[in-house]
C-alpha positions as MATLAB code, in Angstrom:
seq = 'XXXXXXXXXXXXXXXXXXXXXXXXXXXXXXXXXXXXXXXXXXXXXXXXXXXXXXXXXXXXXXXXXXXXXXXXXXXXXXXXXXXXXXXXXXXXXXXXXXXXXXXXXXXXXXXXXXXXXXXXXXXXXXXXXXXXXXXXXXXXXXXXXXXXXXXXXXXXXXXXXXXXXXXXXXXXXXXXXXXXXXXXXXXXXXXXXXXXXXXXXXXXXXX';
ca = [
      33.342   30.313  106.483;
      34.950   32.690  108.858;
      32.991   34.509  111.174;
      31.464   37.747  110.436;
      31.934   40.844  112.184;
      29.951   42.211  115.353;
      29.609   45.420  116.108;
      31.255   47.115  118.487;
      32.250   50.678  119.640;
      30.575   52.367  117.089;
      29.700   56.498  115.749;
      27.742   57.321  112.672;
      27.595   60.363  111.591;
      25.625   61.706  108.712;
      24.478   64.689  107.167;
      27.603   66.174  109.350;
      25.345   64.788  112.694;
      26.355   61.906  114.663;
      23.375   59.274  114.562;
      24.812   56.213  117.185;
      27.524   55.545  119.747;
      27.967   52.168  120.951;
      31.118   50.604  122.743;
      32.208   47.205  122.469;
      35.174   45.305  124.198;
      37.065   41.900  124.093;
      37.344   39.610  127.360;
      35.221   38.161  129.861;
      36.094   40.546  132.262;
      35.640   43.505  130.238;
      32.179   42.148  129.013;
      30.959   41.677  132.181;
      32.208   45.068  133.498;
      30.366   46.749  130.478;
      27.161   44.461  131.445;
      26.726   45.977  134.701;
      27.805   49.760  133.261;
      24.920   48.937  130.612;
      22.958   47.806  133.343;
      22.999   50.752  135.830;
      22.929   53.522  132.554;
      19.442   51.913  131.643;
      18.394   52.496  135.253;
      19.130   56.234  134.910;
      17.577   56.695  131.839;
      14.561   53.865  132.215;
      12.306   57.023  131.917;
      13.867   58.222  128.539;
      13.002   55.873  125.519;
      14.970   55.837  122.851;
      15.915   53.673  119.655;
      18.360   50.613  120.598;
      20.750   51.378  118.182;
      21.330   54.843  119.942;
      21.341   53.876  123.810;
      25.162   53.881  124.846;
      26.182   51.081  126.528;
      28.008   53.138  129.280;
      27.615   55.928  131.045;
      28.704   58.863  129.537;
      29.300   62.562  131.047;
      26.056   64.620  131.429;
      27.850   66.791  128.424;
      28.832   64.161  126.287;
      25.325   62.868  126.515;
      23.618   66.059  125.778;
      25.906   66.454  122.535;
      24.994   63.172  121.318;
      21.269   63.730  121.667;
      21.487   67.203  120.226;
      23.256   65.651  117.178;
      21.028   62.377  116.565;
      18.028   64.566  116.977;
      19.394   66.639  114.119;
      20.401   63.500  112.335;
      16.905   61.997  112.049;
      15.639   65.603  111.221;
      17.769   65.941  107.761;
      18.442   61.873  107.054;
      17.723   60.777  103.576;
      16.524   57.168  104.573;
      19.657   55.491  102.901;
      20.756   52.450  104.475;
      24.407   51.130  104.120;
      25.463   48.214  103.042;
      25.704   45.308  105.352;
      27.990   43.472  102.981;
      30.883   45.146  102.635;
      33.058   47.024  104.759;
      36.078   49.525  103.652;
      39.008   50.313  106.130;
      40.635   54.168  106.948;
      42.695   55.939  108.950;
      42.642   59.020  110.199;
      46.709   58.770  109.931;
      46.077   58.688  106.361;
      46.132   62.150  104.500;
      43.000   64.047  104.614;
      42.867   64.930  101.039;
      43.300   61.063  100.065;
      40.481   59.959  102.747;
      38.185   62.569  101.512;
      38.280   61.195   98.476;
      38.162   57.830   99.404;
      35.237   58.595  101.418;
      33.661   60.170   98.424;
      33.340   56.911   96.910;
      31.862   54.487  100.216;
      29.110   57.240   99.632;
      28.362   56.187   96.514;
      28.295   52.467   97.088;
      26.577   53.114   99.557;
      29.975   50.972  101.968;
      30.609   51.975  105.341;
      33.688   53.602  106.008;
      35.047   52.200  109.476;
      37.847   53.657  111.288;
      39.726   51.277  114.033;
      39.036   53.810  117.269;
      38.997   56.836  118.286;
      41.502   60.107  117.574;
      43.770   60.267  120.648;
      40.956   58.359  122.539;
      39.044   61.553  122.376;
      34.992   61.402  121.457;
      34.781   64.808  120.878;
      37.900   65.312  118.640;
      37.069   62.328  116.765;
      33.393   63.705  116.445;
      35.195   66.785  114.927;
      37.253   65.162  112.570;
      34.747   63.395  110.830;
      32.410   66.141  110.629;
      34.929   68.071  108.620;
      35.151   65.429  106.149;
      31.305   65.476  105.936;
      30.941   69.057  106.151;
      33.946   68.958  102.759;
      31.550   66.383  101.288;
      33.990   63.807  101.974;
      31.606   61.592  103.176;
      27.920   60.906  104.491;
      29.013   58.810  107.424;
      31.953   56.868  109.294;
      31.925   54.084  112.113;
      34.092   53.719  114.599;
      34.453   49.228  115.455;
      37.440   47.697  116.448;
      35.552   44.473  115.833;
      35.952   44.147  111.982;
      39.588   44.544  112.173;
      40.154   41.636  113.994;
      37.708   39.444  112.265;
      39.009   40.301  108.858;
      42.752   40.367  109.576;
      42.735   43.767  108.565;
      46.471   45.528  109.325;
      46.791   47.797  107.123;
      44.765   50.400  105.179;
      43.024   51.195  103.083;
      41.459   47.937  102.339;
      37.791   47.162  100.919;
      35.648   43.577  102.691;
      33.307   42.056  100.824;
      31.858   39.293  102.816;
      28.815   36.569  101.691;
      27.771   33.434  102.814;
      31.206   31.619  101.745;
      33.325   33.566  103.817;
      34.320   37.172  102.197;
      37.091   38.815   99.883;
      39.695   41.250  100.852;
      41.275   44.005   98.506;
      44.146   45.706  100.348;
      46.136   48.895   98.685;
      45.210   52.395   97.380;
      42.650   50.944   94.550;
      39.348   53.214   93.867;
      36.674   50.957   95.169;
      34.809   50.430   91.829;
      37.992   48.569   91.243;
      38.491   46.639   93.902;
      34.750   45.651   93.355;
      35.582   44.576   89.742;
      38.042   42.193   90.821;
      35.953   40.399   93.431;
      32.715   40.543   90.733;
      35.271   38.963   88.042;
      37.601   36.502   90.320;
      36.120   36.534   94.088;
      34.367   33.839   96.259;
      31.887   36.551   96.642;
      31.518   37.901   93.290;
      27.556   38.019   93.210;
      27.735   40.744   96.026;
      30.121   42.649   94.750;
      28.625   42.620   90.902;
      25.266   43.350   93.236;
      26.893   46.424   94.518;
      28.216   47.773   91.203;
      24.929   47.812   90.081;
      23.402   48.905   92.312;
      25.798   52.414   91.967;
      25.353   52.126   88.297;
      21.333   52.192   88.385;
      21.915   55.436   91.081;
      23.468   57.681   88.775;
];
C-alpha cells in the first residue's frame, strides 16, 4: 500500500471564512526549525486556548493573526457541521481558468471531496485568502486546502485529478472528467471501488 497523505500547510475556508492554517515542510532541518517556531508561538499564546486544528505552527504577523481569528470566529458562527471526506482528495489550480474551477469546485461540494490546491498564490496568504473567497462567495465552493503533502504522496503533476485512497493503496483519475465520473470508474474498475460507490451514494441519498 503506499503511504497516505499528511497534512501539511493547510487553509480551509468555508462559508467564504477561513476555518485553519497550518504549515508543513519536508527535511530534517526544516522540521526542526518549524519545531522550535511551534515551540516559542505556543509560549506567546500559552494564555489563549484554542482548537488544535487552528493553532499555526509559526508565528505569524500580529495582522495576519488577527485576520485569521476574525475569520474562524465567523466560520464556527455560520458552519453547517459538514465534515469532508477523508477518503478522497481532488487536485486544482489556481492557473486553471476560474470559470472551469468554479465549476469544478461546485461538484467537491457535493461529494462532500476536498478541493486542495498545491500552495499559495504568489506565496501570498492574503491574496490566496482572497482568491478563494471569491470562488466561495460565486458559490464555487464551500471550502479549499492548501497541502503540498498530497501531491507528493500521490504523484500528482498535473491537474485536475480526483484520489480515492482505501486500505489497498488508492486510485487516481487524471483529466477534465466531472467527478461523478471519475467516481464511476473507480466504483466499476478500481482497487478502491467500495469507497468510491460509498461516496456516490452518499451524494445520491443528499439530493
Amino acid at each position: 500500500m503506499r503511504k497516505k497523505m499528511n497534512a501539511g500547510l493547510r487553509i480551509f475556508i468555508g462559508m467564504a471564512l477561513l476555518t485553519a492554517f497550518r504549515v508543513g515542510a519536508e527535511g530534517d532541518a526544516e522540521r526542526a526549525w518549524l519545531r522550535e517556531q511551534e515551540r516559542r508561538s505556543a509560549d506567546l499564546h500559552v494564555a489563549t486556548e484554542r482548537p488544535a486544528f487552528l493553532r499555526p505552527q509559526v508565528p505569524l504577523a500580529p495582522d495576519d493573526q488577527r485576520f485569521i481569528d476574525r475569520l474562524a470566529e465567523k466560520s464556527r458562527q455560520a458552519g453547517d457541521g459538514k465534515q469532508p471526506a477523508e477518503n478522497a482528495v481532488y487536485f486544482v489550480s489556481f492557473s486553471m481558468p476560474l470559470e472551469g474551477l468554479a465549476a469544478m469546485l461546485q461538484e467537491t461540494r457535493r461529494f462532500g471531496i476536498p478541493a486542495t490546491l498545491r500552495g499559495m498564490v504568489n506565496n501570498d496568504m492574503r491574496e490566496t485568502v482572497q482568491r478563494v473567497m471569491a470562488l466561495v462567495k460565486n458559490g464555487g465552493a464551500d471550502g479549499v486546502q492548501i497541502d503540498p503533502q498530497p501531491f507528493h504522496a500521490f504523484g500528482i503533476q498535473s491537474v485536475p485529478a480526483l484520489v480515492v485512497q482505501c486500505e489497498r493503496g488508492f486510485d487516481v483519475i487524471r483529466g477534465n472528467l466531472h467527478i461523478e465520473d471519475g467516481l464511476r470508474r473507480i466504483a466499476n474498475d478500481g482497487d478502491c471501488a467500495p469507497v468510491a460507490q460509498a461516496l456516490l451514494d452518499k451524494a445520491e441519498v443528499a439530493k
